[in-house]
PyMOL commands that place a pseudoatom at each C-alpha (Angstrom):
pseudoatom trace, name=CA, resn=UNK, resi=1, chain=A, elem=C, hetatm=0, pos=[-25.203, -0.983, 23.074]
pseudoatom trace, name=CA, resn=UNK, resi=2, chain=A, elem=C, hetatm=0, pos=[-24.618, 3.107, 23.292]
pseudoatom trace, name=CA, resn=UNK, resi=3, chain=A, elem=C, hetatm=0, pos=[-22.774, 4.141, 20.089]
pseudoatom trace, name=CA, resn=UNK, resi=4, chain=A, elem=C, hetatm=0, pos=[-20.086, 6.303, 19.784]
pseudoatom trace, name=CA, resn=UNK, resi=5, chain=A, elem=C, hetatm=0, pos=[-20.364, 9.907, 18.864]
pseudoatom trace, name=CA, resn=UNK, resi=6, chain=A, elem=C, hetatm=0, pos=[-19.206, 10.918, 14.942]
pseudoatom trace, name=CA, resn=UNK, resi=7, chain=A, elem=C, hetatm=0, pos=[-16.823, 12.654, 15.316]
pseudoatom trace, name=CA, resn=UNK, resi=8, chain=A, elem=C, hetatm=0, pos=[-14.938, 9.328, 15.940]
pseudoatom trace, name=CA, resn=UNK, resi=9, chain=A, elem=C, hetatm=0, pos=[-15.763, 7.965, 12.708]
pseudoatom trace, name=CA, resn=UNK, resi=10, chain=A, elem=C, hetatm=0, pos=[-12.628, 8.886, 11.059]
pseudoatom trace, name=CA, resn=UNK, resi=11, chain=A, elem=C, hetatm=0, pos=[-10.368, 6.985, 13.696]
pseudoatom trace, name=CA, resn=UNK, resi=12, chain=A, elem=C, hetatm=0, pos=[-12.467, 4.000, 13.747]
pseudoatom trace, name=CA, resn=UNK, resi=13, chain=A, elem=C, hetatm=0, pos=[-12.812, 3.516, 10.406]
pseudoatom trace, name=CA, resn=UNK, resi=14, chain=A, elem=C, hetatm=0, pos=[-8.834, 3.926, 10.015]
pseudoatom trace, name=CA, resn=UNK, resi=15, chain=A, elem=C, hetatm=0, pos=[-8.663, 1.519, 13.220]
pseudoatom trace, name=CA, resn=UNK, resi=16, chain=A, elem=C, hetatm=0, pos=[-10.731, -0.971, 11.745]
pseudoatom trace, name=CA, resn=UNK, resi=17, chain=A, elem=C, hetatm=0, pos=[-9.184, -0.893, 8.313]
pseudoatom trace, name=CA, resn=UNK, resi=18, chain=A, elem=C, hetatm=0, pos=[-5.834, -1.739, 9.870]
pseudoatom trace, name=CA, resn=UNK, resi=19, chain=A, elem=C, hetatm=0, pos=[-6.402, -4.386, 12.135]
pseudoatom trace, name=CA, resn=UNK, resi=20, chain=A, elem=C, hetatm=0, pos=[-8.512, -6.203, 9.278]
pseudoatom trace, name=CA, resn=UNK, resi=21, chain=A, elem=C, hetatm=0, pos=[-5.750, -5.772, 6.392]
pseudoatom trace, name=CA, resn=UNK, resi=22, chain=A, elem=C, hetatm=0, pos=[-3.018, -6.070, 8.626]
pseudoatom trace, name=CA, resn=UNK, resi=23, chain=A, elem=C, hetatm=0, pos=[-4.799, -9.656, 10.163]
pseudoatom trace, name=CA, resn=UNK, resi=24, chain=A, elem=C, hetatm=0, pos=[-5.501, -10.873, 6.383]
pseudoatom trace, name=CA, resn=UNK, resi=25, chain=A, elem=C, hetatm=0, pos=[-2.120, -9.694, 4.608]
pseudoatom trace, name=CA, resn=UNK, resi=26, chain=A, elem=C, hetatm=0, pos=[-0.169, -11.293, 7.476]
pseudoatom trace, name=CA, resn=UNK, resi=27, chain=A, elem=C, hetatm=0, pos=[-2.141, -14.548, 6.844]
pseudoatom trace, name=CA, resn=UNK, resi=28, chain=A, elem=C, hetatm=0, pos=[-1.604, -14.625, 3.393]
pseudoatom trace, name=CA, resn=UNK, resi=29, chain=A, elem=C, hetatm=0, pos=[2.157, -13.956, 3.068]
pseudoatom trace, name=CA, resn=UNK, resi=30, chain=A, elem=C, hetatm=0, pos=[2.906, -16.390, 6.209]
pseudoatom trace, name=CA, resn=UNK, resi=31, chain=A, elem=C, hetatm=0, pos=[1.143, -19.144, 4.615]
pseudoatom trace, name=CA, resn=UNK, resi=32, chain=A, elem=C, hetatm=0, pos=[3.138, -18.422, 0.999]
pseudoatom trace, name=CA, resn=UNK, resi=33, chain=A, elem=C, hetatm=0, pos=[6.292, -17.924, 2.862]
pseudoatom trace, name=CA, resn=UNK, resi=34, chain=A, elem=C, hetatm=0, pos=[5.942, -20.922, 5.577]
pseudoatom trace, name=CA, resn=UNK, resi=35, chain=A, elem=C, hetatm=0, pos=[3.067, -22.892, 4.888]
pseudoatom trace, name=CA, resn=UNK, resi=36, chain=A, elem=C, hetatm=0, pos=[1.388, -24.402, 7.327]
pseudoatom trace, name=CA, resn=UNK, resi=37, chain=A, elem=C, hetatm=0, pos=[4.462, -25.144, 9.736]
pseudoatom trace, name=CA, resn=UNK, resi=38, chain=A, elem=C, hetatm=0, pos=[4.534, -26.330, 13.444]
pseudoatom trace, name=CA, resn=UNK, resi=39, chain=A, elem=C, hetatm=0, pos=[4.162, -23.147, 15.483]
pseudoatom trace, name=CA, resn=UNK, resi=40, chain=A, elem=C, hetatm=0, pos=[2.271, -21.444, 12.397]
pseudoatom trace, name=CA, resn=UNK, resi=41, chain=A, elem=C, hetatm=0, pos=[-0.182, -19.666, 14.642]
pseudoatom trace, name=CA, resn=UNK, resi=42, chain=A, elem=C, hetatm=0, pos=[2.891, -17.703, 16.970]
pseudoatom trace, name=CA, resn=UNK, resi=43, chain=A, elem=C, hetatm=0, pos=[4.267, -17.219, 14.118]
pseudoatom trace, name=CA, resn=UNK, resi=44, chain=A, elem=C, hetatm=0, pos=[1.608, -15.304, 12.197]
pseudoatom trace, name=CA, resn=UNK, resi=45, chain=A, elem=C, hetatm=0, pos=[0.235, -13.444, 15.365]
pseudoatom trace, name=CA, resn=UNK, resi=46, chain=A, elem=C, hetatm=0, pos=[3.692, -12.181, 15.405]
pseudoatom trace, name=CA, resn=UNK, resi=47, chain=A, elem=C, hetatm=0, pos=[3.848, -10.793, 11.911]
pseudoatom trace, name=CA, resn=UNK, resi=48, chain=A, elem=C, hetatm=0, pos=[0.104, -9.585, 12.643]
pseudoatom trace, name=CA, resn=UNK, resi=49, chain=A, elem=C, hetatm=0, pos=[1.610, -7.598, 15.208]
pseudoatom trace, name=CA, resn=UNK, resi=50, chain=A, elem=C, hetatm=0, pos=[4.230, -5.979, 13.254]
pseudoatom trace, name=CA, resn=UNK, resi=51, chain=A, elem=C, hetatm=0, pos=[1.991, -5.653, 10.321]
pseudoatom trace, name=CA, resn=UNK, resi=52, chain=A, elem=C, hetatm=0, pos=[-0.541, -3.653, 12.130]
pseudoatom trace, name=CA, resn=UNK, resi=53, chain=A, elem=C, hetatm=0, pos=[2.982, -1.382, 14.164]
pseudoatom trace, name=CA, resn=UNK, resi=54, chain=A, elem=C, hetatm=0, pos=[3.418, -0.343, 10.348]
pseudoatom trace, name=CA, resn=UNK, resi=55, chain=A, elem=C, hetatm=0, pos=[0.071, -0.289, 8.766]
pseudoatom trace, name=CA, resn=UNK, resi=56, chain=A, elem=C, hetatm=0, pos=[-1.817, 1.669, 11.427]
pseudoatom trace, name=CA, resn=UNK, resi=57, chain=A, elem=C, hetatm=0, pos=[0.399, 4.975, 10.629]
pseudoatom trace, name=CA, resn=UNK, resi=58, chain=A, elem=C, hetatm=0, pos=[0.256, 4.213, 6.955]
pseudoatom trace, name=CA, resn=UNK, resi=59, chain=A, elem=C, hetatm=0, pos=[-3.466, 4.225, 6.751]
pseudoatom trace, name=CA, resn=UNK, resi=60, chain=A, elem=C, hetatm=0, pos=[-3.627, 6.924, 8.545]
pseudoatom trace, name=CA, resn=UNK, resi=61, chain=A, elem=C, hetatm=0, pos=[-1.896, 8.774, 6.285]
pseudoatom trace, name=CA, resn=UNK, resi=62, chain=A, elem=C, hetatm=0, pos=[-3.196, 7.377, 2.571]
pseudoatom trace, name=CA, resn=UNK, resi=63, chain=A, elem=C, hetatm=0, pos=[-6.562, 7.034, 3.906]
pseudoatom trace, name=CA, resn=UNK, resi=64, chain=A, elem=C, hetatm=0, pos=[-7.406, 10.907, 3.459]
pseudoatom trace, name=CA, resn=UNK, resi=65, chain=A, elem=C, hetatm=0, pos=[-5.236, 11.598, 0.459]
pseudoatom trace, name=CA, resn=UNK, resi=66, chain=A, elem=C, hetatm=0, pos=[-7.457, 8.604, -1.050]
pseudoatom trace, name=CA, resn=UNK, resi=67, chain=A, elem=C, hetatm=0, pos=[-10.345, 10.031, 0.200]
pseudoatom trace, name=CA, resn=UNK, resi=68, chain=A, elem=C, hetatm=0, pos=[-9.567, 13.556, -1.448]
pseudoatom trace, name=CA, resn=UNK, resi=69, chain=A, elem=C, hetatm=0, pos=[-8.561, 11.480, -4.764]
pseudoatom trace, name=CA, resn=UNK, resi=70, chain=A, elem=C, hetatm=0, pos=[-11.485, 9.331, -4.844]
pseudoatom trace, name=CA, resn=UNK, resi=71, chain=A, elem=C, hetatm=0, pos=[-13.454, 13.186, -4.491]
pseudoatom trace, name=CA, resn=UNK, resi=72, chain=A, elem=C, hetatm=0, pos=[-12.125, 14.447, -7.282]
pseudoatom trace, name=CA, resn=UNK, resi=73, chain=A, elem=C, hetatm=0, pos=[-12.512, 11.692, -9.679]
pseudoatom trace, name=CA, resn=UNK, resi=74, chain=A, elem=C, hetatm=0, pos=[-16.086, 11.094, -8.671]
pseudoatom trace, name=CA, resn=UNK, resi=75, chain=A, elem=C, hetatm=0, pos=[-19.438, 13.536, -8.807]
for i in range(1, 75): cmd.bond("trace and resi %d" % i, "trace and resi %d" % (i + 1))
show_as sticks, trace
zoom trace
């Protein structure tokens, strides 16, 4: 498998991190909220999908300002 150049690392690590938080957080508060219900798989692919409208453009933003904290507290 050819892998991708660097300079992508940045956007598919921010990718990544959003479609697996977004995937487990939706999980988790469907099941506390609904438990498992008829129709429990539609209905947490749906919030999965809304999770991830919102979380992609938040991680995009927090990841480099954590990033530039995570610098400055470390050597």
């Amino acid at each position: 498998m050819k892998k991708l150049s660097k300079k992508y690392s940045n956007f598919i690590f921010i990718i990544l991190t959003s479609i697996f938080m977004s995937f487990l957080m939706s999980f988790v508060v469907t099941f506390i909220n609904l438990g498992i219900v008829q129709g429990f798989v539609i209905k947490w692919f749906k919030a999965w999908g809304l999770a991830f409208l919102v979380g992609f453009p938040i991680i995009s933003l927090v990841i480099p300002v954590v990033r530039k904290l995570v610098d400055s507290l470390t050597e």
